[in-house]
N, C-alpha and C positions, 0 to 999 in steps of 0.2 A: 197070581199067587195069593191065596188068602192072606190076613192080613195077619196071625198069627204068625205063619210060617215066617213073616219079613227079618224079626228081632234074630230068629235061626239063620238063618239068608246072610244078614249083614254081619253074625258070627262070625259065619264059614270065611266071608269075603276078608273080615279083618286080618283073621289067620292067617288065610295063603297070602296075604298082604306081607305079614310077618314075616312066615315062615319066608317068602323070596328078597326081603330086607336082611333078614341073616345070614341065609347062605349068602349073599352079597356080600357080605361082613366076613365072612369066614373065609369065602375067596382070598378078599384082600388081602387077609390077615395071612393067608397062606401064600400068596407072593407065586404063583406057580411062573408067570415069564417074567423077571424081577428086572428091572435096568434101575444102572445107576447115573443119577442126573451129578455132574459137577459144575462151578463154574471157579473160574479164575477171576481173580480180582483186572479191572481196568481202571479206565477215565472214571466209573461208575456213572455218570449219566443217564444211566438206563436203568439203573441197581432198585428203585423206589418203584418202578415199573416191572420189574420182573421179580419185586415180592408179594406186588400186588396181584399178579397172575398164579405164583405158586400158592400162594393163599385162597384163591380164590375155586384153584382144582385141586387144593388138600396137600398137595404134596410136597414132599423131606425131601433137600437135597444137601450134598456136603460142597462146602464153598473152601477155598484153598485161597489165600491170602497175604498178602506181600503189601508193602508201601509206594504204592504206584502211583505216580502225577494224575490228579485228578483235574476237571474243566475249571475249578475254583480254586486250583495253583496249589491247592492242602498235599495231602496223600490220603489213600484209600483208608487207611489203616489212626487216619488222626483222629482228635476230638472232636471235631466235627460231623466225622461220619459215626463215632460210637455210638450215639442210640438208634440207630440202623444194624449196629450188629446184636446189639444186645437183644434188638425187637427181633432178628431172626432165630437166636437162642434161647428164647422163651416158647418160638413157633413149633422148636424142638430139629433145628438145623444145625448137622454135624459141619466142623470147621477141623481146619486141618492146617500149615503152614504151606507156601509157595518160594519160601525165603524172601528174608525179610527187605532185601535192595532189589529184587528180582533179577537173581544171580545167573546167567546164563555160562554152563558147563563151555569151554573152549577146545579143551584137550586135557591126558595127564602128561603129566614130567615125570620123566624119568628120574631113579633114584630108589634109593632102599626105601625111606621112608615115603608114603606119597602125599604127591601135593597138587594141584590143579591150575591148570591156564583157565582167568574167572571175567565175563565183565558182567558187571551190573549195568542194568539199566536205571536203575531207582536211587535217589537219594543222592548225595554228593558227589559220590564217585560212579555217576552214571559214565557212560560211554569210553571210559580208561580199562583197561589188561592190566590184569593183575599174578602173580604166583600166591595161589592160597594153599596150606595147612589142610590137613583132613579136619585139626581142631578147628581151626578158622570156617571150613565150610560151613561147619556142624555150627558155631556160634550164630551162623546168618539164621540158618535152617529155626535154631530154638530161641532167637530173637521173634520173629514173627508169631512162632507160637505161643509166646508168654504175652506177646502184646495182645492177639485175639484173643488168650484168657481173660486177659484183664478188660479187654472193651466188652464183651462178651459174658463176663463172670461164668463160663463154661468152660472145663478143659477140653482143648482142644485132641482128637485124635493124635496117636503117634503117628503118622503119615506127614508126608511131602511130597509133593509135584516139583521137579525140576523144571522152571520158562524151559518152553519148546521143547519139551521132554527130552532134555537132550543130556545125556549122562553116560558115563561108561562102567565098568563092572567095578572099578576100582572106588570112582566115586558111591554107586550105591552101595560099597562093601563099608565103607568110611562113615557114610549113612544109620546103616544099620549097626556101628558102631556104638553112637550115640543116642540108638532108640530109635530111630525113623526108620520107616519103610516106605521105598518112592510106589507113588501110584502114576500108571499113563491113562491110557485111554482106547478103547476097542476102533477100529479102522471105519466101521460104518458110526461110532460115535463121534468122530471127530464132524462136528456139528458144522463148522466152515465159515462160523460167522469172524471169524481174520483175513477170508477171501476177500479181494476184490468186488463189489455189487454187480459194477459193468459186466462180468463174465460168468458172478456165479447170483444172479438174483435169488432172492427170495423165494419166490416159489419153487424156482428149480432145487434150491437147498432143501425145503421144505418134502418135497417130493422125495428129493434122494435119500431121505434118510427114512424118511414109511415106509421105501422101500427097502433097503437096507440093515438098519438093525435088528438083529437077534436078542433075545432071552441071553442074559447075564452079559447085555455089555454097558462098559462105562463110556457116559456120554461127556461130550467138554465142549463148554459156551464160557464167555466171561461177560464180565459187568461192564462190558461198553470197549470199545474196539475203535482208536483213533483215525487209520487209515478208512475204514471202511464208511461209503458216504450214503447208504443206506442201512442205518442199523437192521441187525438181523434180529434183536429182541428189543422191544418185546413182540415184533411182528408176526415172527415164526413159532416163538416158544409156545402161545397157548395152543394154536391149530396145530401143532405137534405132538404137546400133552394129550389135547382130545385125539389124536390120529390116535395116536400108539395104547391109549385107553381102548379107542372101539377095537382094537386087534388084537386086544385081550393082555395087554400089557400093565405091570404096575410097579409102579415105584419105593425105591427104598433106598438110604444113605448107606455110605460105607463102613458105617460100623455094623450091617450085617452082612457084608461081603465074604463067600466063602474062603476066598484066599488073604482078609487081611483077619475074620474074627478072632484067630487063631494069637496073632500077633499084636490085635487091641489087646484084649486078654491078660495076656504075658506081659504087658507093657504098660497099667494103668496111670 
């Protein structure tokens, strides 16, 4: 090529440089197979490792948050861990409550007014049965959420995840009550890292789920997983993100979820 022509040459080339750097842009930005990444609070052990991997491939997820016994006898949710959450709400990571003792639904009672069979795992009254109040439930529910405001300096979503997603129509009527709307989880997102390792390794987890998730489903991991003796994050998490990236997947918290937008919205 003459040597004039080159200055032309390296134009054209900058361009379509460009031009395939934006449409990349625009993709994103348009979200065509969107999943939602969650995680639930743990031991967090793993928590400094799996915001080093979301950081690292860009991507927002909404974390769901309770006062769970940590490896350093704290809880998830104390002064210790707060400039951990604050550094993810600067990253621009939607938070949500889990209830604040990690309140596991038992049953309702019977009765006009309703009330719940509750045990916490978290806090003082870890491993005791309790009869709670629809108001009582709701105080655990918007405990956690003012505490992630406050560690955090970000309001948290109106949403909650009941531990073990286990609820009944009454409790999320009682829920929604007091401003919360429970969020679960899609069937190929249940991520699997509370399985056993022995049975469900890594890879094979890793596998079932590139193979398995769909466009608009939520996914659920937590911050460290007591029983399990091969942590699944941050092993799985990144070759997951890059799987589901090359299949043309991307990511986005639940405050653009088409079934909660509606009801952040309404609910500021």
């Amino acid at each position: 090529m003459p040597s004039a022509d080159r200055p032309v040459r390296r134009r054209l080339v900058a361009g379509l440089l460009a031009f395939c750097v934006a449409g990349s842009a625009v993709a994103q930005a348009r979200c065509d197979k969107p999943l939602y990444l969650t995680f639930d609070t743990g031991h967090m052990g793993v928590a400094p490792l799996i915001a080093e991997v979301l950081k690292r491939q860009d991507v927002r997820v909404t974390f769901f948050g309770a006062a769970e016994r940590t490896l350093t006898d704290g809880d998830s949710l104390d002064n210790q861990w707060a400039p951990w959450w604050k550094a993810r709400a600067a990253e621009g990571h939607e938070f949500a409550s889990h209830t604040y003792d990690h309140v596991y639904w038992r049953g309702d009672v019977k009765g006009i007014e309703p009330q719940f069979r509750v045990r916490p795992s978290a806090g003082g009254l870890a491993g005791r049965e309790f009869t709670w109040s629809a108001a009582k439930y709701c105080e655990n529910i918007q405990k956690a959420s003012d505490r992630i405001g406050h560690i955090t300096g970000k309001k948290p979503l109106p949403l909650f995840r009941a531990p073990g997603g286990k609820t009944s129509p009454k409790l999320l009527a009682a829920a929604k009550t007091c401003g919360f709307e429970h969020v679960g989880w899609a069937p190929a997102g249940f991520l699997g890292d509370e399985l056993p390792s022995e049975t469900f390794p890594n890879d094979k987890l890793l596998q079932q789920a590139l193979d398995r998730i769909q466009p608009g489903d939520i996914l659920l991991a937590h911050l460290g997983i007591w029983s399990r003796k091969d942590p699944w994050a941050p092993a799985v998490l990144e070759p997951l993100i890059v799987g589901l990236k090359a299949k043309g997947f991307c990511f986005e918290t639940l405050r653009a979820h088409p079934a909660y937008r509606a009801w952040i919205a309404a609910h500021p």
